[in-house]
C-alpha positions in Angstrom: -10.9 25.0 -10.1 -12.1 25.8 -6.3 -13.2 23.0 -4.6 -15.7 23.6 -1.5 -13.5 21.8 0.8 -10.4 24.1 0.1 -7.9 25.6 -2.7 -7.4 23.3 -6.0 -5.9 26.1 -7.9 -2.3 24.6 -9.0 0.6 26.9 -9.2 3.4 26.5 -11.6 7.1 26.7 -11.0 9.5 28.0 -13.4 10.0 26.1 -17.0 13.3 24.7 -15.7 11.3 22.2 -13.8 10.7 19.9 -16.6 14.1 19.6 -17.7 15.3 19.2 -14.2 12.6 16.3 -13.7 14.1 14.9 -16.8 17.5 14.9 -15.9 16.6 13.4 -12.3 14.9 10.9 -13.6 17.5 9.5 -16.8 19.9 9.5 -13.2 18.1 7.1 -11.3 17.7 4.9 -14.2 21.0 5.0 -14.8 21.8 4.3 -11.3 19.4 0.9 -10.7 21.0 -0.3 -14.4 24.6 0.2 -13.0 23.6 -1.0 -9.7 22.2 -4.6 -12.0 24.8 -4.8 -14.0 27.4 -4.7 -11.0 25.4 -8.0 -9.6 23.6 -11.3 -10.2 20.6 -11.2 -11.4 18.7 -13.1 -9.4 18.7 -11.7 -5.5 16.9 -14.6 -3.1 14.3 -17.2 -3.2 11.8 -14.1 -3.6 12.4 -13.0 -6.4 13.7 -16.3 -7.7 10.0 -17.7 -7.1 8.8 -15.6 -9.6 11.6 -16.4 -12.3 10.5 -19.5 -12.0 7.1 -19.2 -12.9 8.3 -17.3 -16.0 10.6 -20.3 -16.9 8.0 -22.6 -16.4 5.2 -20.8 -18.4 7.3 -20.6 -21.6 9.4 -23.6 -21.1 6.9 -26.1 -20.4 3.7 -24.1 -20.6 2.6 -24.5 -17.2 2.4 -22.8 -13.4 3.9 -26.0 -12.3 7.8 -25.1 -11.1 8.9 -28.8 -10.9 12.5 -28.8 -11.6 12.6 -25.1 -12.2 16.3 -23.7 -12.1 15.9 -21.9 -8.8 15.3 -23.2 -6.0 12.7 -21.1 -3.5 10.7 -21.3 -0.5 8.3 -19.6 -1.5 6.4 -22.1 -3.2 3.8 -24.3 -2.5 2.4 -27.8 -3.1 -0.6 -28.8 -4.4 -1.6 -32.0 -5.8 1.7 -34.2 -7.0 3.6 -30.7 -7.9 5.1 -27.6 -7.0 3.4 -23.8 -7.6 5.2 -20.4 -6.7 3.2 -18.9 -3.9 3.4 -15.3 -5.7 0.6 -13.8 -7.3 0.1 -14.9 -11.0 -0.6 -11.6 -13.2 2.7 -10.7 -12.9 4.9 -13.8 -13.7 2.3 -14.5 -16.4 2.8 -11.0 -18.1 6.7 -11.2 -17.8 6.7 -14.6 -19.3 5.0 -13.4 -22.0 8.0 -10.6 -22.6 10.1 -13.6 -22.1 8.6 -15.7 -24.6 8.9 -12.8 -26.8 12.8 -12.2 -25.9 13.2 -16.1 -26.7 12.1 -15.7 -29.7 14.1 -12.7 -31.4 17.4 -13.6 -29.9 17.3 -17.3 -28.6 18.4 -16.5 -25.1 17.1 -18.9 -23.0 16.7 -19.3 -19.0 18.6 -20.1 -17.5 21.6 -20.3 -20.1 21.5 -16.7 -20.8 20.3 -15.3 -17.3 21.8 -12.2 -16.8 20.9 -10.9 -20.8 17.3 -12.4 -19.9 16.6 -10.8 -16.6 18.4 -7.7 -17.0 16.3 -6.8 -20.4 13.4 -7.2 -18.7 14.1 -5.7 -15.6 14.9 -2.5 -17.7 11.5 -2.9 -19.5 9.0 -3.5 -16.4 11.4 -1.4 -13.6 13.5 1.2 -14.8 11.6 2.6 -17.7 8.5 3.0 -15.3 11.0 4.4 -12.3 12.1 6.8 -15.0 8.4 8.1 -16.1 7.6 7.7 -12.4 10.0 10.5 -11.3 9.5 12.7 -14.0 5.3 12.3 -13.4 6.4 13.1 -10.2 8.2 16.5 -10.8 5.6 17.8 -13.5 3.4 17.5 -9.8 5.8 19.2 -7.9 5.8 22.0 -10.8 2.0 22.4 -10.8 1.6 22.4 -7.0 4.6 23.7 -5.0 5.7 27.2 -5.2 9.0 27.5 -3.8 12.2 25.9 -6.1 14.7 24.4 -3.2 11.3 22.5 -1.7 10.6 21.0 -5.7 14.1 20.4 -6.1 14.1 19.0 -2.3 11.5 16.2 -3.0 12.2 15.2 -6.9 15.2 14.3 -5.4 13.8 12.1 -2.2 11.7 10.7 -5.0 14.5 9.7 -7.1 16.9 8.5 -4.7 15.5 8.2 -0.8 12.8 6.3 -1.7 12.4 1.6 -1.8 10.6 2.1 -4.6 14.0 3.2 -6.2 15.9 0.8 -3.8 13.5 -2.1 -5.5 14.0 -1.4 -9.2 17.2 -4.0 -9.8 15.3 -6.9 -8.8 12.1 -8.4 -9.9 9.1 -7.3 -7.1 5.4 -6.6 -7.3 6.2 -3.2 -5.1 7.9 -1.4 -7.4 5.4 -2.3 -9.9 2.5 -1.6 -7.4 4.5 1.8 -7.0 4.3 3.0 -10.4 1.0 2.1 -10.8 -0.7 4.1 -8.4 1.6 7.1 -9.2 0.3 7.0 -12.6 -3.2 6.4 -10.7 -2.6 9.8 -8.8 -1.1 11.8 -11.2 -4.3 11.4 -13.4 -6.8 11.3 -10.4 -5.4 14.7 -8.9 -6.0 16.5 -12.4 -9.6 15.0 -12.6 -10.3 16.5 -9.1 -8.2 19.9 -9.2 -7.2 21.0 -12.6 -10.5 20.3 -14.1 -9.6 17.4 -16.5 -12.5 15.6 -18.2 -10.5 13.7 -21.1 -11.3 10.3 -21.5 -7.8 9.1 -21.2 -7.2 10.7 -17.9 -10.3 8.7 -16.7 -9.2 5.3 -18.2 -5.6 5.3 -16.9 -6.8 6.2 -13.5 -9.1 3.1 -13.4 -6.4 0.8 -14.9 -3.6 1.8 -12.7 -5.6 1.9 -9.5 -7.3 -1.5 -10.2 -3.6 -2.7 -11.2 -2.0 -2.2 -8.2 -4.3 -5.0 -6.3 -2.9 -8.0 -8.4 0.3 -6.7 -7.0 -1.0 -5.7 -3.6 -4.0 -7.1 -2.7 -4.2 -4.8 0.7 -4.7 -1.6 -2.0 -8.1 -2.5 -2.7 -8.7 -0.1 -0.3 -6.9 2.2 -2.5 -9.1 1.2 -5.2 -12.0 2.0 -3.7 -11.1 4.8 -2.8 -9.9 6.1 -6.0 -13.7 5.1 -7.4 -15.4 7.3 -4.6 -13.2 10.1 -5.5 -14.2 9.5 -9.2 -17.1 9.5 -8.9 -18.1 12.6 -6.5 -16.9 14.7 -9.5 -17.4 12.9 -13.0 -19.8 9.7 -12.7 -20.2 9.4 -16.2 -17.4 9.4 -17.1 -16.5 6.8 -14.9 -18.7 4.7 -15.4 -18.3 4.9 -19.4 -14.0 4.7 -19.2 -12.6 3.9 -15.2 -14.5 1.6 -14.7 -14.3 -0.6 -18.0 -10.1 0.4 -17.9 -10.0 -1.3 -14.5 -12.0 -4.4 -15.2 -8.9 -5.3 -17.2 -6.3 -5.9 -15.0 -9.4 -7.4 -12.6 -9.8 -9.7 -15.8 -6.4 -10.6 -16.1 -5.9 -11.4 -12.2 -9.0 -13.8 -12.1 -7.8 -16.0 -15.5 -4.0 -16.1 -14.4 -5.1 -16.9 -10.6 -7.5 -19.4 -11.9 -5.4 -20.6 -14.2 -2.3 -21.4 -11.3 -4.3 -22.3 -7.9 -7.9 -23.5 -9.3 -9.6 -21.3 -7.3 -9.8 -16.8 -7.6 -7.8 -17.2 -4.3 -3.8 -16.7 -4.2 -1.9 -19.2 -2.5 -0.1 -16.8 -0.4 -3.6 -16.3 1.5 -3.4 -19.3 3.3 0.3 -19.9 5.1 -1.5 -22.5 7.4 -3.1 -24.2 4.6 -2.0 -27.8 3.6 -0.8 -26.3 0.6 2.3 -24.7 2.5 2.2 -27.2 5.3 3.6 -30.2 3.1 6.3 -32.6 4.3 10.1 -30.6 3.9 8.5 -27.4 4.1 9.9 -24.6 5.4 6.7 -22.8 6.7 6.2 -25.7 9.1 9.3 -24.4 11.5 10.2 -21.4 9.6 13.4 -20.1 11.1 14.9 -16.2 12.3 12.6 -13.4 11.8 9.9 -15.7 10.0 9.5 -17.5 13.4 8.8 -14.1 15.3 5.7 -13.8 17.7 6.2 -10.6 19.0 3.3 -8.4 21.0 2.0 -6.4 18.5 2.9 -2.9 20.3 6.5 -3.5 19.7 5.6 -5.0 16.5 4.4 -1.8 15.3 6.7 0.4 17.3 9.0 -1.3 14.9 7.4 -0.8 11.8 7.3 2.6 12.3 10.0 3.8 14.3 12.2 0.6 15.0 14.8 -1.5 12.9 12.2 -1.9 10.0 10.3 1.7 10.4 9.4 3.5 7.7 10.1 6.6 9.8 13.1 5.5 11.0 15.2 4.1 8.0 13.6 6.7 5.2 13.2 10.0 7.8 11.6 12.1 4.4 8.2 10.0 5.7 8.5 12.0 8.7 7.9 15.3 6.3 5.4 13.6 4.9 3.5 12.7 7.8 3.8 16.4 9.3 2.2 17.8 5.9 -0.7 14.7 6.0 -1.5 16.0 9.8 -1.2 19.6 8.9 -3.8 18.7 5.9 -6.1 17.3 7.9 -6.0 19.6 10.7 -6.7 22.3 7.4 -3.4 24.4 7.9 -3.0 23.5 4.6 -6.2 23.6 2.2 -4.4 22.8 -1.2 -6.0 18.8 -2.0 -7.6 18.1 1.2 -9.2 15.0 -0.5 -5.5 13.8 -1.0 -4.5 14.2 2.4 -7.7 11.9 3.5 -6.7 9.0 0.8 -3.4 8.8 2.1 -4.3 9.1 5.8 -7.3 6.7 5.0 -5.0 4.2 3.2 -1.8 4.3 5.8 -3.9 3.4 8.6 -6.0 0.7 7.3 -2.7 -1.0 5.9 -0.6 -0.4 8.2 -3.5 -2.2 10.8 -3.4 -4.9 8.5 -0.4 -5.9 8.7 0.2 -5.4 12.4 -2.3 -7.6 13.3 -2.2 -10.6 9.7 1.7 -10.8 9.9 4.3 -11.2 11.9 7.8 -11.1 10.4 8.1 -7.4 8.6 8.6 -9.0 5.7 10.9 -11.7 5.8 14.7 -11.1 4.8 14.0 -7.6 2.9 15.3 -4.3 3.8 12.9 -1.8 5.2 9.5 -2.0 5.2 8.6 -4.0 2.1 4.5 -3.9 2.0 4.4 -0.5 2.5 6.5 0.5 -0.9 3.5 1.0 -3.0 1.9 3.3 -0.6 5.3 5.4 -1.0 4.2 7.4 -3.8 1.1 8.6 -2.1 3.3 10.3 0.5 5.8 12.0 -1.9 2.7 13.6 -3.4 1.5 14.5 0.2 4.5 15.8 2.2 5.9 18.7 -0.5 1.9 20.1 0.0 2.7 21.2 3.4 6.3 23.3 2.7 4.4 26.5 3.1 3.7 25.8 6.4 6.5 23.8 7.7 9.0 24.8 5.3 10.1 28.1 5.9 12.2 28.1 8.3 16.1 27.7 7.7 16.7 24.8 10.5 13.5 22.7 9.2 15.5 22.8 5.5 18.4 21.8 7.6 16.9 18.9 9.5 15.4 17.9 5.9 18.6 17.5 4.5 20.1 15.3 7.0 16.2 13.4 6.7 17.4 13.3 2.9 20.8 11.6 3.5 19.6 9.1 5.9 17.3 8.0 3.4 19.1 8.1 0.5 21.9 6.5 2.6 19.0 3.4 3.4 18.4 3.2 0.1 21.7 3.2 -1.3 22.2 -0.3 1.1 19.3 -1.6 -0.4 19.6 -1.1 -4.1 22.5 -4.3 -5.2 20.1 -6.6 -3.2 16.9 -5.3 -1.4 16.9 -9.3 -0.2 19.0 -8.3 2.9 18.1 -7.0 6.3 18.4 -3.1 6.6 20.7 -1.4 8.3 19.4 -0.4 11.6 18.4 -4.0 12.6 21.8 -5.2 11.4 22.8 -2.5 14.0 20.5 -3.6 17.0 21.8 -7.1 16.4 25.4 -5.9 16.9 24.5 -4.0 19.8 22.3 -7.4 21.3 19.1 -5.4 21.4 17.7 -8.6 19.4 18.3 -11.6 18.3 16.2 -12.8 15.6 18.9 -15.5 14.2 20.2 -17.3 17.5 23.7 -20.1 17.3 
């Protein structure tokens, strides 16, 4: 297919890509389960918010974590009792796996933790990482020509990547991650290799509208998606994207309904009464919750500083070059794609410049941004033609490649941890986010 905007024609590498994606991807799964079963199951009061919620919905058959086995901050309090402050959809689909694990083999939270957690972080993390990364090679076969640049990403996507430093614990990123990877990977053959099934159509729509329960900033990715879908195939969307995302949209109004009252998540309002109760810890949060700084060095470190996504996983940097070089059309293979992410990392990345103030709270890197992640793996290998030829870029990309994987290796036993470089600038009293 030839697009009027520039070449959609995809080329195919050798039939050794498939196995290689394959293999890849069976050794990242393999990693993240090693990397669980080396540690405790559950990482922080993040993750342990959202255990709780599962405990709660199958134990007692409520959103109501009164008493729940873990004890969190990330909660809130509304009426006489205690909610998580995490999204709903979620929890509420994990307890239902739960429910179901309960069931067959009597394990129980939170006498049987580690069996309990560790199934169904296999289920919802590393199966999906697994089908993630070999997606993501069958790309790099269709649309990159030379083997040591498909080889060069598959393996950033594997292993220099959050979403992979995510997997052993229990997130909405990962999740989010996947989702929009499986979004894009059926989107881009809609709009350049011609495909008109049904299917194709219906997963794009469920995946896209799936990652905004998760993330609600990738509306805009949502939208986006639907623009795209339907400047080349309206009926079709109409008749199966659009119904196929209705689903999870469905799913996030009853289980958000269901938990706060309202279709608004609790974590929208940190000023509300809700987290302002007596003995909270939002009302003098502490560290790098209590930050307020100007938002130019708040964004110099997002994107270059102790929490940059530049700075801590350097393969962005290749993937920004190939976004630029896309737009300024040096390179005219998916010029659409190059817009979406460019669209998408700005507005997001604005957002949370100027809504938050704390990167994140006790997470390594760059935590938001994980689910945009897969967007720029499809981006930066695009460019290689261009920037990629010359022997010292492959160099520099290798080092790029070890400095990321090296980030991510950090972050994989427990992502609930400050990353490296601001563990660094602490050491060398550039800040001081926890003073004596």
């Amino acid at each position: 297919m030839a697009d009027a905007e520039g070449s959609c024609s995809p080329t195919r590498g050798p039939a050794g890509s498939g196995p290689l994606a394959l293999v890849v991807a069976i050794a990242a799964g393999a990693l993240v389960l090693g990397t669980m079963l080396r540690n405790g199951p559950i990482g922080s009061v993040n993750d342990g918010s959202r255990w709780d919620t599962v405990w709660a919905l199958v134990e007692r058959g409520t959103y109501v974590i009164d008493g729940s086995p873990w004890d969190t901050i990330d909660k809130v309090k509304r009426g006489e009792h205690f909610y998580s402050s995490k999204p709903a959809l979620l929890p509420t689909m994990v307890a239902g796996e739960y429910w179901l694990i309960r069931h067959l083999t009597k394990w129980r939270l939170p006498e049987q933790t580690e069996q309990v957690v560790r199934t169904i972080l296999f289920t919802i993390n590393i199966v999906p990482l697994m089908l993630y990364i070999y997606l993501y090679g069958s790309f790099l076969q269709r649309h990159v020509q030379d083997p040591w640049w498909r080889a060069f990403w598959l393996v950033a996507a594997a292993f220099g990547t959050y979403v992979t430093g995510y997997s052993s614990t229990f997130n909405n990123h990962t999740v989010a991650a996947w989702s929009v990877l499986f979004a894009l990977y059926c989107l881009l053959r809609i709009l350049y290799e011609d495909v008109r099934s049904p299917l194709h159509f219906a997963l794009a729509g469920f995946f896209a509208a799936f990652t905004v329960p998760n993330e609600l900033p990738a509306a805009i990715f949502l939208v986006l998606v639907f623009v795209l879908l339907l400047r080349v195939a309206p009926r079709q969307t109409l008749l199966y994207a659009l119904p196929a995302a209705l689903i999870p949209v469905a799913g996030y109004a009853i289980t958000t309904y269901a938990s706060t009252g309202t279709l608004v998540p609790y974590y929208a309002g940190l000023k509300t009464p809700l987290y302002q109760y007596e003995g909270s810890y939002w009302r003098n949060p502490t560290g790098i919750d209590a930050l307020h700084e100007p938002k130019h060095i708040y964004l110099f470190n997002m994107l270059i500083g102790h929490h940059g996504i530049f700075s801590l996983v350097p393969v962005n940097i290749l993937a920004a070059v190939s976004m630029g070089l896309m737009l300024a059309r040096r390179v005219r293979q998916m010029p659409l794609l190059g817009w979406l992410g460019f669209i998408v990392s700005v507005v997001v990345l604005g957002f949370y410049t100027f809504d938050t103030n704390n990167y994140g709270g006790g997470a390594d890197g760059l935590r938001w941004t994980i689910w945009m992640i897969p967007l720029w793996m499809c981006i930066g290998p695009l460019g290689t033609d261009v920037y990629g030829r010359k022997r010292w870029v492959r160099a520099l990309a290798v080092v790029a490649l070890f400095m990321s994987v090296m980030s991510v290796t950090r972050a994989l036993p427990n992502p609930w941890t400050k990353p490296w470089l601001e563990d660094l600038a602490e050491k060398r009293g550039w800040i001081n986010y926890y003073p004596d």
